[in-house]
ROZA-991654 format. One line per field, with one value per atom (N, C-alpha, C, O): residue in three letters; atom name; x, y, z. Coordinates in nm, 4 decimals, padded with zeros to 6 digits. Each point is the difference from the previous one (the first is absolute). Example, Ala and Ser with C-alpha at 12.3 -4.5 7.8 and 13.67 -1.06 7.14 Angstrom:
BEGIN
code: [ALA	ALA	ALA	ALA	SER	SER	SER	SER]
site: [N	CA	C	O	N	CA	C	O]
xx: [01.3190	-00.0890	00.0900	00.1036	-00.1386	00.0820	-00.0770	00.0509]
yy: [-00.5690	00.1190	00.1200	-00.0019	00.1069	00.1190	00.1090	00.1108]
zz: [00.7800	00.0000	00.0000	00.0665	-00.1385	00.0060	00.0730	00.0169]
***
This chain:
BEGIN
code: [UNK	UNK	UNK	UNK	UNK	UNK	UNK	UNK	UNK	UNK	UNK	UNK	UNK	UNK	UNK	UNK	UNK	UNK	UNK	UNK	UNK	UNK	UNK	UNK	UNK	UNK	UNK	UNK	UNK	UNK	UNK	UNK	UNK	UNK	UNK	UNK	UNK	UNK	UNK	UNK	UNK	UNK	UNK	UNK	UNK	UNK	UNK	UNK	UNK	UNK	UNK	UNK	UNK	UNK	UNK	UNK	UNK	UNK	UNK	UNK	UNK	UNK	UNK	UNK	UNK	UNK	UNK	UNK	UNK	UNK	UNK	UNK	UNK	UNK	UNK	UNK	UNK	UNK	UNK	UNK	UNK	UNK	UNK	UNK	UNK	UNK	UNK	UNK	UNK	UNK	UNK	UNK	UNK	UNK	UNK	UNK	UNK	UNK	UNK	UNK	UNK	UNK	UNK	UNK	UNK	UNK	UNK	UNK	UNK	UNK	UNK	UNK	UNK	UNK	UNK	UNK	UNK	UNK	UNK	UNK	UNK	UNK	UNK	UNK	UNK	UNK	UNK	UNK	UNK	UNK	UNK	UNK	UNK	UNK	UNK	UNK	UNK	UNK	UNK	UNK	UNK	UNK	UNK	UNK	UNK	UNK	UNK	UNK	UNK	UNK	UNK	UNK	UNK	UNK	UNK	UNK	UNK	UNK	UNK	UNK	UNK	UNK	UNK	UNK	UNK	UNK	UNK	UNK	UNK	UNK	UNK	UNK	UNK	UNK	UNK	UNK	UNK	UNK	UNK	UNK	UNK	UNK	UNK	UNK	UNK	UNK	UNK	UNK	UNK	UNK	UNK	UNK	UNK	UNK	UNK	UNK	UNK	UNK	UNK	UNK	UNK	UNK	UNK	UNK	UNK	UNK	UNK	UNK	UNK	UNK	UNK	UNK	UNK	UNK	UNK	UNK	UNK	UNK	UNK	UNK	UNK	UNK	UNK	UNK	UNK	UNK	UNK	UNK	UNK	UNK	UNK	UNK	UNK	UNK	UNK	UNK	UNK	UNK	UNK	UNK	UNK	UNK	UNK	UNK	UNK	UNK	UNK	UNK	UNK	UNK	UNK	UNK	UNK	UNK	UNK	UNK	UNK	UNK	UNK	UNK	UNK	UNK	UNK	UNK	UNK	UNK	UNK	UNK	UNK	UNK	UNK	UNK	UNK	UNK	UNK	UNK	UNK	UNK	UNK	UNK	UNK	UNK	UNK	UNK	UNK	UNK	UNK	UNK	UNK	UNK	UNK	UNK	UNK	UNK	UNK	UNK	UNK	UNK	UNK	UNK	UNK	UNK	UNK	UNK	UNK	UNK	UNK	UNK	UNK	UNK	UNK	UNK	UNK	UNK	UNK	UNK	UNK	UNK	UNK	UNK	UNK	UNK	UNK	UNK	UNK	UNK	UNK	UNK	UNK	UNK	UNK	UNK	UNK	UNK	UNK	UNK	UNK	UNK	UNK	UNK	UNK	UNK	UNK	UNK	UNK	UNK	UNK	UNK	UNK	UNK	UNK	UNK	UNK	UNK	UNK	UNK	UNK	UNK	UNK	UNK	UNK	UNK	UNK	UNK	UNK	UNK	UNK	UNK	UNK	UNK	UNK	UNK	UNK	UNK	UNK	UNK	UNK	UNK	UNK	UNK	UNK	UNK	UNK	UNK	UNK	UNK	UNK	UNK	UNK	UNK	UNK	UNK	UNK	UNK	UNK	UNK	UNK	UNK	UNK	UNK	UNK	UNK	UNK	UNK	UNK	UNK	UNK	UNK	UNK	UNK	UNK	UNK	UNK	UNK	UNK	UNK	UNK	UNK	UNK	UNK	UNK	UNK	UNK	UNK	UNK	UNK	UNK	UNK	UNK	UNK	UNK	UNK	UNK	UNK	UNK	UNK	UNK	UNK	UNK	UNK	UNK	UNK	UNK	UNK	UNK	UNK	UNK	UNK	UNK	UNK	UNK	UNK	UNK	UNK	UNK	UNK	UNK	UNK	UNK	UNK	UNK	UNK	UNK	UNK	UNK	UNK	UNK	UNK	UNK	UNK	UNK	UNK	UNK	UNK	UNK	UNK	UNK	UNK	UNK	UNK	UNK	UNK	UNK	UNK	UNK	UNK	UNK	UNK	UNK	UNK	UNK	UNK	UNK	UNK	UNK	UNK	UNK	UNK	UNK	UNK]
site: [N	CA	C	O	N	CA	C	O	N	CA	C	O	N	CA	C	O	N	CA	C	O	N	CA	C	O	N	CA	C	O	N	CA	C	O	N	CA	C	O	N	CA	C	O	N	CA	C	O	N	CA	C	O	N	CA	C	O	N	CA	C	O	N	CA	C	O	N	CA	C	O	N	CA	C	O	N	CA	C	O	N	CA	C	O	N	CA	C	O	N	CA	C	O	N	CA	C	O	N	CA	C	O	N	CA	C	O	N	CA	C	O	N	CA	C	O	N	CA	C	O	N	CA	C	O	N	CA	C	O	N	CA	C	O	N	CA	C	O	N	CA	C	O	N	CA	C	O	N	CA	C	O	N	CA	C	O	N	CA	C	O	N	CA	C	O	N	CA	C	O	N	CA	C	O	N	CA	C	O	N	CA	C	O	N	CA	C	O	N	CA	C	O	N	CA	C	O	N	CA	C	O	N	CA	C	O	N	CA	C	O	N	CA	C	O	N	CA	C	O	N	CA	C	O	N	CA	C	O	N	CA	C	O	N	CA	C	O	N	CA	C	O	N	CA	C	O	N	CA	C	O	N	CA	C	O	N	CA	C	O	N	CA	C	O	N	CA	C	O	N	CA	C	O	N	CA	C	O	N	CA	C	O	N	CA	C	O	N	CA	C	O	N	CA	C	O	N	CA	C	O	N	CA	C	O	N	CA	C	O	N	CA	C	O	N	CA	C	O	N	CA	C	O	N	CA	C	O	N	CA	C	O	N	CA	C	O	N	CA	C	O	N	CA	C	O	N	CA	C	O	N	CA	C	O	N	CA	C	O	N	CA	C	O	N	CA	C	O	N	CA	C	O	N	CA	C	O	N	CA	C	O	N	CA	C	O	N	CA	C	O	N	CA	C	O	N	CA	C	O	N	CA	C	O	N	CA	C	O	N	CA	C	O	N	CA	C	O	N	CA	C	O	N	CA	C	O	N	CA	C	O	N	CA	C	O	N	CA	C	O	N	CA	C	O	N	CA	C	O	N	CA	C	O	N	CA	C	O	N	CA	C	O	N	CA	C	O	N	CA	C	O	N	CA	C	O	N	CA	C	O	N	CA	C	O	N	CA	C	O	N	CA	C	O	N	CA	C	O	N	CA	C	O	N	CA	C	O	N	CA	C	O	N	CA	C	O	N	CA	C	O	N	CA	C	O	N	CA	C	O	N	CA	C	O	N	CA	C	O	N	CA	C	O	N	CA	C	O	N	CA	C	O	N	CA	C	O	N	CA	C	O]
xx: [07.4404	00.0197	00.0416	00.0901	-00.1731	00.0682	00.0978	-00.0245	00.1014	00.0749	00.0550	00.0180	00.0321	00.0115	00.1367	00.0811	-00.0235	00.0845	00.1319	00.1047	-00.1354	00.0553	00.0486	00.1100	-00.1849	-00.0349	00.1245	00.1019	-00.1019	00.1001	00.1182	00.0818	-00.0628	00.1060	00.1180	00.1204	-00.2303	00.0386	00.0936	00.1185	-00.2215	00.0392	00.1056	00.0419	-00.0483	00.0909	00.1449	00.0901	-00.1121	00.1124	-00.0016	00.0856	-00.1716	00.0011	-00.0545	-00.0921	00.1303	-00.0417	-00.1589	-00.0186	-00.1000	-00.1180	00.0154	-00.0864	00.1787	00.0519	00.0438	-00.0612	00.1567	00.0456	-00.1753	-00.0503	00.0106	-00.1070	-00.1232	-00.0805	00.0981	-00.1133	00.0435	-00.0734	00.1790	00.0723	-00.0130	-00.0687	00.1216	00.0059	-00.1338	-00.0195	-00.0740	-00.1648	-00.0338	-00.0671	00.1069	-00.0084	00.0954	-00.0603	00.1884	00.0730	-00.0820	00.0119	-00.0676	-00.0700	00.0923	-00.0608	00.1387	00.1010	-00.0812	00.0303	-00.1721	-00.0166	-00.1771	-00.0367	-00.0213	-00.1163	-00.1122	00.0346	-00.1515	-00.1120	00.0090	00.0578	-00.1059	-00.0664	-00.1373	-00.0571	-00.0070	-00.0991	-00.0508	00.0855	-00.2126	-00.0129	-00.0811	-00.0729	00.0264	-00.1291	-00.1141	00.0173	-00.0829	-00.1118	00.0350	-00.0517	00.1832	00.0536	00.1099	00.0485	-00.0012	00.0905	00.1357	00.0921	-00.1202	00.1203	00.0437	-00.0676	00.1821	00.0967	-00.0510	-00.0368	00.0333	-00.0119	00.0533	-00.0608	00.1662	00.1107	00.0081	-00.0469	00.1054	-00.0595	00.1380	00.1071	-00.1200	00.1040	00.0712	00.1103	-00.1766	00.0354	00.1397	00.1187	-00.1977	00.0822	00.0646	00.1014	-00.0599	00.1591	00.0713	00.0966	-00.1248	00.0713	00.0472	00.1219	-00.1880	00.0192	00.1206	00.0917	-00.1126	00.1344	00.1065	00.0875	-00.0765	00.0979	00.0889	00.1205	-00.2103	00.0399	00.0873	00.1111	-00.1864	00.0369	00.1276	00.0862	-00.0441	00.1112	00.1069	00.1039	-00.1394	00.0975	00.0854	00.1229	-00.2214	00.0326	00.1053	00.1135	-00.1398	00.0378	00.1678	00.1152	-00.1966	00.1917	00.0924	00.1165	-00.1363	00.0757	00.0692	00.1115	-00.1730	00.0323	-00.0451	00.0733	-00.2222	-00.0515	-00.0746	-00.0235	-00.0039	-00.0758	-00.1372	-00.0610	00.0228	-00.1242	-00.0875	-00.1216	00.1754	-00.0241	-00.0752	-00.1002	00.2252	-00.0115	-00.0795	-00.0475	00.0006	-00.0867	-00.1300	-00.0765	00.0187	-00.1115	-00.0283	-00.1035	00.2429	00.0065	-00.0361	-00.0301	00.0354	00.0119	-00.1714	-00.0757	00.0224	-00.0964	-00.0868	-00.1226	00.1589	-00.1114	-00.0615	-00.1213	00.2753	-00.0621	-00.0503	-00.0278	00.0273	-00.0443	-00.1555	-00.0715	00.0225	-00.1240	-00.0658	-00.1202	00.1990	-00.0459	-00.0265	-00.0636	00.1342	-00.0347	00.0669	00.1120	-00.1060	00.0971	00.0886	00.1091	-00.2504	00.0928	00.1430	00.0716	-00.0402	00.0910	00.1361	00.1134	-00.1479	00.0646	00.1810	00.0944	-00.0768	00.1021	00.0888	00.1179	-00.1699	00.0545	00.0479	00.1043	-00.1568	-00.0210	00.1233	00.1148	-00.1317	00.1278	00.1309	00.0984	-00.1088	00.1519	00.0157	00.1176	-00.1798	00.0481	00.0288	00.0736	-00.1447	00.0518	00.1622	00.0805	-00.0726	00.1112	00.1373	00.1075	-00.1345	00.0588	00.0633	00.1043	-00.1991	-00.0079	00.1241	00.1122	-00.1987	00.0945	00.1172	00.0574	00.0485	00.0912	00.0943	00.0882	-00.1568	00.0805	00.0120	00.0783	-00.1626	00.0210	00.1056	00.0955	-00.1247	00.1299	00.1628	00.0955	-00.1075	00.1565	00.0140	00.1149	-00.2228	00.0131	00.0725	00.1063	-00.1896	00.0255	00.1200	00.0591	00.0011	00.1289	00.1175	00.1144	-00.1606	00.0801	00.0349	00.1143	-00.2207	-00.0150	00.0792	00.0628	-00.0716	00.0484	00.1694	00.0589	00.0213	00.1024	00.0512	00.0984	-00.1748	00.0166	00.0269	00.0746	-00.1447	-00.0465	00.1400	00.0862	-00.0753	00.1527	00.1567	00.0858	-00.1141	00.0922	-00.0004	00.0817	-00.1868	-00.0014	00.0476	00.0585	-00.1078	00.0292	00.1474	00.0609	-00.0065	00.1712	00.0560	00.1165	-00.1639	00.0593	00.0363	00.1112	-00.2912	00.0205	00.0591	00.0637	-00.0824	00.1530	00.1279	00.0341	00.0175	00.1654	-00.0273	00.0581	-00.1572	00.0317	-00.0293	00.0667	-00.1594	00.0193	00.1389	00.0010	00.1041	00.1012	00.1084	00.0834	-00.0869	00.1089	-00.0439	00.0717	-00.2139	-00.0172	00.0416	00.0080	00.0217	-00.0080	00.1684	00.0628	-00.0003	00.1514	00.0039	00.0834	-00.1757	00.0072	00.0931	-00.0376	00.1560	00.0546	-00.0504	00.0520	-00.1856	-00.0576	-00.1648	-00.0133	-00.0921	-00.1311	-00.0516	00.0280	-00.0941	-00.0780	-00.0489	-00.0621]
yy: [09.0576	-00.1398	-00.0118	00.0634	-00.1579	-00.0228	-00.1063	-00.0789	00.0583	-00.0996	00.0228	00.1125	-00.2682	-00.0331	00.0380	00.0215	-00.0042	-00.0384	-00.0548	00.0620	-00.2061	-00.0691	00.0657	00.0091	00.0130	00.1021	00.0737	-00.0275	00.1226	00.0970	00.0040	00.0851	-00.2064	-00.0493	-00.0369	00.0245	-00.1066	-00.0482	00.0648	-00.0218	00.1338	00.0892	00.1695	00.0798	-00.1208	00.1509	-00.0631	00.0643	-00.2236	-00.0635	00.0579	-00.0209	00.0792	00.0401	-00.0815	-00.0634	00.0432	-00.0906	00.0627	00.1187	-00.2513	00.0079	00.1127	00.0740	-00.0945	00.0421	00.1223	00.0929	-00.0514	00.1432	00.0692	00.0896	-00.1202	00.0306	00.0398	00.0929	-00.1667	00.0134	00.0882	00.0928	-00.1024	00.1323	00.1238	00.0880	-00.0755	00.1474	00.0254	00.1214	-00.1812	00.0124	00.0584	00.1024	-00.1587	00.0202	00.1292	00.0849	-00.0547	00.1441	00.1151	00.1218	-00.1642	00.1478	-00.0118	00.0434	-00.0750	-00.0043	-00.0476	00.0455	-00.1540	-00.0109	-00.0140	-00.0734	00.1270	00.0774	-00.1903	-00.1155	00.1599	-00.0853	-00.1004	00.0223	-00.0980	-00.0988	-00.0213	-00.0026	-00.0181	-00.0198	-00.1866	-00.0885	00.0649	-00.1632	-00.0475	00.0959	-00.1901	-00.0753	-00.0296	00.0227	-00.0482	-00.0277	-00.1044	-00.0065	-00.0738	-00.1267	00.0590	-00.0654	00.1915	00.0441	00.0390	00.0762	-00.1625	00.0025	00.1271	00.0772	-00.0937	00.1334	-00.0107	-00.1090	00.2586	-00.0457	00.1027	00.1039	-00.0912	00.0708	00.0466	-00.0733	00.2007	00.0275	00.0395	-00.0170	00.0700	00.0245	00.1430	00.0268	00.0760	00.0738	-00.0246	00.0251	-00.0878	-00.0476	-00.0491	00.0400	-00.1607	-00.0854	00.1533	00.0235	00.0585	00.1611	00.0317	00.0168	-00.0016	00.0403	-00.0495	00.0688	-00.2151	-00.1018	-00.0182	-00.0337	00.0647	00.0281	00.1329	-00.0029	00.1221	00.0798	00.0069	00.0529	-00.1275	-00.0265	-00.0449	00.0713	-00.2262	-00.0209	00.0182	-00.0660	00.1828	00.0750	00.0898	00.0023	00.0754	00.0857	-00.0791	00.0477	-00.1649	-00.0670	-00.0205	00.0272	-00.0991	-00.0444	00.0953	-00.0390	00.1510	00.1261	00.0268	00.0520	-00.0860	-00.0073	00.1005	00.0681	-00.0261	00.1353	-00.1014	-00.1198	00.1936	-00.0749	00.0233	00.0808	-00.1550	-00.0502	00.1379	00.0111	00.0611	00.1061	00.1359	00.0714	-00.0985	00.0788	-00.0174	00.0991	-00.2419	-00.0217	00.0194	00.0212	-00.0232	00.0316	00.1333	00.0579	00.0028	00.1500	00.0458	00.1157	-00.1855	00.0286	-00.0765	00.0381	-00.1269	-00.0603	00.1141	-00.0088	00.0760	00.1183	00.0609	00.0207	00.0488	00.1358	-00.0430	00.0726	-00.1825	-00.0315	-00.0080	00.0487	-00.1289	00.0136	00.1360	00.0183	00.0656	00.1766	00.0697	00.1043	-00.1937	00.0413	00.0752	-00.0177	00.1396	00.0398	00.1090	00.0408	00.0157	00.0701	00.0063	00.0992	-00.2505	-00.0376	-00.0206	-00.0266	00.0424	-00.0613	00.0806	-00.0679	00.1987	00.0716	-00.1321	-00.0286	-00.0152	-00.0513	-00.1081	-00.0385	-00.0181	-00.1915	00.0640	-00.0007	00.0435	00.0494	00.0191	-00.0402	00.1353	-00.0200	-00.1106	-00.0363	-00.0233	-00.1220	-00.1069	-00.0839	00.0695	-00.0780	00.0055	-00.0876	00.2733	00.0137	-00.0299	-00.0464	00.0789	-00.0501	-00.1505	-00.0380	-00.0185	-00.1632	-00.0166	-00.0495	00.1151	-00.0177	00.0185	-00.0812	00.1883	00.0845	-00.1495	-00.0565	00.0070	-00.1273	-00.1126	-00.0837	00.0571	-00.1154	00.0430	-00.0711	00.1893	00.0116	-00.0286	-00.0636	00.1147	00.0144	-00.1449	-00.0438	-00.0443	-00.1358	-00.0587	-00.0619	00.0965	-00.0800	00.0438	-00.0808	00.2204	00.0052	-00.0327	-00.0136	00.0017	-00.0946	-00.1339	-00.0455	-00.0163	-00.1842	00.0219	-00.0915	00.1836	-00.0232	00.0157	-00.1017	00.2029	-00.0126	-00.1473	-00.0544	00.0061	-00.1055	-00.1230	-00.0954	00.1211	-00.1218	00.0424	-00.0876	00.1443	00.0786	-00.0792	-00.0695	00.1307	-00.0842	-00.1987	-00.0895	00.0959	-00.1776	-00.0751	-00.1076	00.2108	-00.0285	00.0047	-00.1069	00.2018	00.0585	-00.1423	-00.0266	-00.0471	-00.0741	-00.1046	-00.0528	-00.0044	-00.1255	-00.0187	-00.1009	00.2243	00.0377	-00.0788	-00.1118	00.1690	-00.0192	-00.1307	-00.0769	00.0405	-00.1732	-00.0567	-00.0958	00.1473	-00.1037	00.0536	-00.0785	00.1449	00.0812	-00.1334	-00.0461	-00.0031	-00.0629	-00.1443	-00.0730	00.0614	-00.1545	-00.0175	-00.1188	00.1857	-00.0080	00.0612	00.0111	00.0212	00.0519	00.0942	-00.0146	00.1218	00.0694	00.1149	00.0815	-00.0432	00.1240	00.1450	00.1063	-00.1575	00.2041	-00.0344	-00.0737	00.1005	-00.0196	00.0182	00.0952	-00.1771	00.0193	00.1208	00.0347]
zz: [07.7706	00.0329	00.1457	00.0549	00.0009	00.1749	-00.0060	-00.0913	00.1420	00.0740	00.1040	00.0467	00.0265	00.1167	00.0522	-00.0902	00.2454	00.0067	-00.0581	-00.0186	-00.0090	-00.0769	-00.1524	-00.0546	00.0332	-00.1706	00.0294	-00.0633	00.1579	00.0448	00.0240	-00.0351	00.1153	00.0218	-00.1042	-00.0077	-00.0802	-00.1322	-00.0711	-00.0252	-00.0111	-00.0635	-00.0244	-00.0839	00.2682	00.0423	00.0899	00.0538	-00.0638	00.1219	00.1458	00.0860	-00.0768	00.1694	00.0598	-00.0515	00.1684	00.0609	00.0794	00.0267	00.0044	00.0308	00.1809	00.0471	-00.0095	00.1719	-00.0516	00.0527	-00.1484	-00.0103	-00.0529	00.0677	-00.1347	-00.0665	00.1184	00.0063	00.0490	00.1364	00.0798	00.0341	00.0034	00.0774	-00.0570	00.0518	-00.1418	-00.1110	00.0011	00.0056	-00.0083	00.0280	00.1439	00.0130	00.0707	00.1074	00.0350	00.0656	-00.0941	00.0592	-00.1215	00.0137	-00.0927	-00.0782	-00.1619	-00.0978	00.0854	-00.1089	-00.0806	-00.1103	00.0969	-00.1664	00.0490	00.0918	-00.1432	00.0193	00.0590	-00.0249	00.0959	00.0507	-00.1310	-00.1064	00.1321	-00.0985	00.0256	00.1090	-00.2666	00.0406	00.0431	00.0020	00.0237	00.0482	-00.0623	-00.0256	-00.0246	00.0042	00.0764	00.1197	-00.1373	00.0712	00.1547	00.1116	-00.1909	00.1112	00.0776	00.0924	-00.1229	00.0689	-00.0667	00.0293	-00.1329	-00.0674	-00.1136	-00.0681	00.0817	-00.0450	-00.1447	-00.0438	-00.0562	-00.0709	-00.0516	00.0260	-00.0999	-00.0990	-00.1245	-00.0870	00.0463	-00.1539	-00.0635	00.0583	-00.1805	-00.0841	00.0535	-00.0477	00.1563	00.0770	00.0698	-00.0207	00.1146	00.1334	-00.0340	00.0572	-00.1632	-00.0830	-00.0295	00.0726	-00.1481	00.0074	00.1212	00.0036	00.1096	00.0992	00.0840	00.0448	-00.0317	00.0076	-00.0199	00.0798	-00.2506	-00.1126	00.0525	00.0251	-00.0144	00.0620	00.1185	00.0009	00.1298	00.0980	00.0009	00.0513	-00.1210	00.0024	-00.1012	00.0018	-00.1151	-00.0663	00.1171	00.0071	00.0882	00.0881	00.0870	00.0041	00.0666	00.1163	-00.0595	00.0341	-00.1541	-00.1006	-00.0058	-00.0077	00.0094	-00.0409	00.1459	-00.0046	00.1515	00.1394	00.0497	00.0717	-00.0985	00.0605	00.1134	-00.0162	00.1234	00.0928	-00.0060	-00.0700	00.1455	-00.0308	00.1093	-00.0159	00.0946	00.0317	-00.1060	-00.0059	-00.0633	-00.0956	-00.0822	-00.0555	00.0149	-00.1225	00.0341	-00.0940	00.2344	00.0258	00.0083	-00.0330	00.0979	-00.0458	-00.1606	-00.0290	-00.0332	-00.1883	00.0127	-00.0893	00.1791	-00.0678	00.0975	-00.0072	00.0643	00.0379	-00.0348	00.0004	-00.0675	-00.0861	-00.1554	-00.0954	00.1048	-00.1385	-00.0015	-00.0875	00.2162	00.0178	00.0080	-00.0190	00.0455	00.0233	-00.1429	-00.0147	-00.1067	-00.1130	-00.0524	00.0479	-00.1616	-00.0873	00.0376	-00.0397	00.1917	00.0544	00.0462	00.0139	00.0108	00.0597	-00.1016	00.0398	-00.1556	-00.1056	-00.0055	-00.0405	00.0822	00.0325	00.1274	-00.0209	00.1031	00.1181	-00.0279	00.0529	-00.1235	-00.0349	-00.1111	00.0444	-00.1557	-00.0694	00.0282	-00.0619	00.2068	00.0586	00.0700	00.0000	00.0520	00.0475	-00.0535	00.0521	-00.1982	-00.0962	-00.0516	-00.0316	00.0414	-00.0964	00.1146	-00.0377	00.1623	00.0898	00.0288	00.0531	-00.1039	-00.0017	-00.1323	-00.0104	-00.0680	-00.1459	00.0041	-00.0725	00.1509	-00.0188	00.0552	-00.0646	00.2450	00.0511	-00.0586	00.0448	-00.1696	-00.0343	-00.1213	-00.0314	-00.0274	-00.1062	00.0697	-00.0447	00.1289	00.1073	00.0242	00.0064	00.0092	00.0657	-00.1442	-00.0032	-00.1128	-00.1239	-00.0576	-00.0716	00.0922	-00.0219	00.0730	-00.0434	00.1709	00.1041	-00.0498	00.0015	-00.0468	-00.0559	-00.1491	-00.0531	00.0132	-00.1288	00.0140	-00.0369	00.0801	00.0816	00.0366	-00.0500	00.1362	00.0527	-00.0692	00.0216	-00.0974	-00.1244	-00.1031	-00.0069	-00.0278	-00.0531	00.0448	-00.0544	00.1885	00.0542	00.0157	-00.0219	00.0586	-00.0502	-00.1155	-00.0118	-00.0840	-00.1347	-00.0132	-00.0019	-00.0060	00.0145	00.0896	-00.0298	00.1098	00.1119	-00.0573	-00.0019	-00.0878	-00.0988	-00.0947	-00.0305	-00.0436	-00.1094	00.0629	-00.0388	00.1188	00.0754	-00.0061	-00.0767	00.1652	00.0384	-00.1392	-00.0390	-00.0362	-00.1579	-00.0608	-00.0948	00.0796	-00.0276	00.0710	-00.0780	00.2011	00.0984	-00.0833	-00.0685	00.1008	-00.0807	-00.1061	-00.0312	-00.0373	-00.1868	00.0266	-00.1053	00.2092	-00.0623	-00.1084	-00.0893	00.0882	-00.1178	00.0042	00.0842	-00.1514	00.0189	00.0373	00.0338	-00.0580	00.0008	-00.0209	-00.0977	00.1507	-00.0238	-00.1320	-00.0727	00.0482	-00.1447	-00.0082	-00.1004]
***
């Protein structure tokens, strides 16, 4: 199935300008066109996107993702490389998510007290 732009947008929330760019630095592969010029998009490239900004969300740069969208094009050979760099990716976002969870800990513990002062309670529920 083709769709447009729009289609894409829709459907992945990226914006039509990030989308064109990431096209343009190498990060999410050619598109193909129509006869009129126009872009025309498949159930691929929405993967590709998805991908893209799973990667971006996590705060890998966009350096890097073209680095990952390289060797991917190089094929299975590559599959050792793209692996550590995944697991690399993986290891910072665990540290990030146990950082937030911490964090979130303490927030919690904070709202306790202040529902504890509001309510005059001798000792926390």
């Amino acid at each position: 199935m083709a769709y447009t732009i729009r289609d894409i947008v829709e459907k992945t929330g990226i914006t039509a300008y990030t989308l064109r760019y990431y096209e343009k630095e190498g990060v999410l592969p050619a598109v193909d066109r129509d006869t009129n010029g126009v872009r025309q998009f498949n159930d691929h490239y929405i993967e590709c996107v998805e991908t893209v900004q799973a990667l971006r969300s996590t705060g890998l740069p966009l350096s890097e993702i073209k680095q990952y969208v390289e060797l991917y094009k190089r094929g299975d050979r590559t599959l050792d490389l793209r692996k550590t760099m995944l697991f690399t990716q993986k290891s910072k976002v665990e540290e990030q998510l146990t950082r937030m969870i911490k964090m979130l800990e303490k927030i919690n513990y904070k709202l306790a007290l202040i529902d504890a002062q509001e309510n005059k309670f001798d000792r926390l529920p």
